[in-house]
C-alpha positions in Angstrom: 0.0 0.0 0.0 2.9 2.5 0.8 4.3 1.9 -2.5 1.4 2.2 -3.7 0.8 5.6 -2.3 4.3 6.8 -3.2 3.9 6.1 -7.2 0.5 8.7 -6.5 2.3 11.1 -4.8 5.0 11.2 -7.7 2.6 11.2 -10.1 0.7 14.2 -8.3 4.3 16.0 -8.4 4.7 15.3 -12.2 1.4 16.3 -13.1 1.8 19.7 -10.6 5.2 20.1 -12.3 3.7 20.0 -15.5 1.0 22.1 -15.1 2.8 24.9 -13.7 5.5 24.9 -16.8 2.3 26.3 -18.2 1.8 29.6 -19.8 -1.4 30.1 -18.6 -1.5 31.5 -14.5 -4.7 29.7 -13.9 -2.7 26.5 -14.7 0.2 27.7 -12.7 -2.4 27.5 -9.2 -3.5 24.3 -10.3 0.3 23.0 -10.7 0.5 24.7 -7.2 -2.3 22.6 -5.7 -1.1 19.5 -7.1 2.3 19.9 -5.6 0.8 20.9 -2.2 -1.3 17.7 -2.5 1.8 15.6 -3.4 3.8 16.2 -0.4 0.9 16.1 1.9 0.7 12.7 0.5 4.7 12.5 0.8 4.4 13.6 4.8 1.7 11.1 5.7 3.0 8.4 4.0 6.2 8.8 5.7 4.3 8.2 8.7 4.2 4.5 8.1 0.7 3.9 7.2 -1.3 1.2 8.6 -5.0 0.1 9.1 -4.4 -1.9 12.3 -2.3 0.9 14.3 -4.6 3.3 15.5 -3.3 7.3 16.5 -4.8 7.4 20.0 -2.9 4.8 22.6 -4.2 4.1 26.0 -1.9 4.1 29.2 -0.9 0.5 29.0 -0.2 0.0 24.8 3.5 -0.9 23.6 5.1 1.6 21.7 5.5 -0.1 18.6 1.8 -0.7 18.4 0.5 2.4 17.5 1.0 4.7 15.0 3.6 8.2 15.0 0.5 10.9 15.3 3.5 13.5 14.3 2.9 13.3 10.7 -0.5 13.6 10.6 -0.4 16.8 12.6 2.4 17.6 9.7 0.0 17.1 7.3 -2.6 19.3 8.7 -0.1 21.9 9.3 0.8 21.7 5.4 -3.2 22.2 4.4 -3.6 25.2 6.1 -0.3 26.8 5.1 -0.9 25.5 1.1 -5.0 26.9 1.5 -3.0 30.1 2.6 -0.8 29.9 0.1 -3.1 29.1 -2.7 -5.4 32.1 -1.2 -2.6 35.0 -1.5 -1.7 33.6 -5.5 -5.5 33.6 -6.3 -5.2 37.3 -5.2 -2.5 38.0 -7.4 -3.4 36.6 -10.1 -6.8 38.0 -9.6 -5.4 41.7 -9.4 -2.9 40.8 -12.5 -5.5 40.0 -14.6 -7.6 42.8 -13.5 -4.6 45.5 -14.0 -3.2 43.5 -17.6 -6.4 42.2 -18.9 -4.7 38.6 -19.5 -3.6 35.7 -17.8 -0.4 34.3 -20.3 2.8 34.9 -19.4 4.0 36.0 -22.3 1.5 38.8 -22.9 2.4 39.7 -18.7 5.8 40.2 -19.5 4.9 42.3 -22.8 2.7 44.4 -21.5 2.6 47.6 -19.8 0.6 48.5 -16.6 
């Protein structure tokens, strides 16, 4: 399953890579979302995944029979600093498009404000 898991999260950072070697900025937030997606994925698989190891241990469990709760706080972590992220580069691509009138690259680095 882990392997599994880790052949998604590359293919979630090819597919963000690729979409943000895009010319269009709307592609370039979805490229960012992917990649955002792709090491969440990265962090909580690193986290040795496992359906019988439950997070929450009572006062007598073994150590080695429960799962590390630190990269799922990680992960959670990540979201809200990617939602932030991807918040603040929807505003400035929202204000670049209002001030240029296009969203390409090329025709950004053409044109005049």
């Amino acid at each position: 399953m882990i392997l599994m898991l880790a052949i998604f999260a590359g293919f979630l950072y090819a597919g963000g890579l690729y979409m943000m070697m895009r010319r269009s900025m709307g592609k370039l937030l979805v490229g960012l979302v992917l990649l955002s997606h792709g090491s969440n994925l990265l962090i909580f698989i690193s986290g040795n995944v496992d359906r019988a190891r439950p997070p929450l241990v009572s006062a007598n469990a073994a150590a080695g029979a429960v799962a590390d709760p630190v990269p799922q706080a990680l992960v959670l972590t990540a979201i809200v600093i990617s939602f932030g992220v991807l918040a603040f580069a929807l505003a400035l691509v929202r204000r670049a498009y209002e001030v240029l009138g296009t969203d390409d690259l090329e025709h950004m680095r053409r044109a005049e404000p």
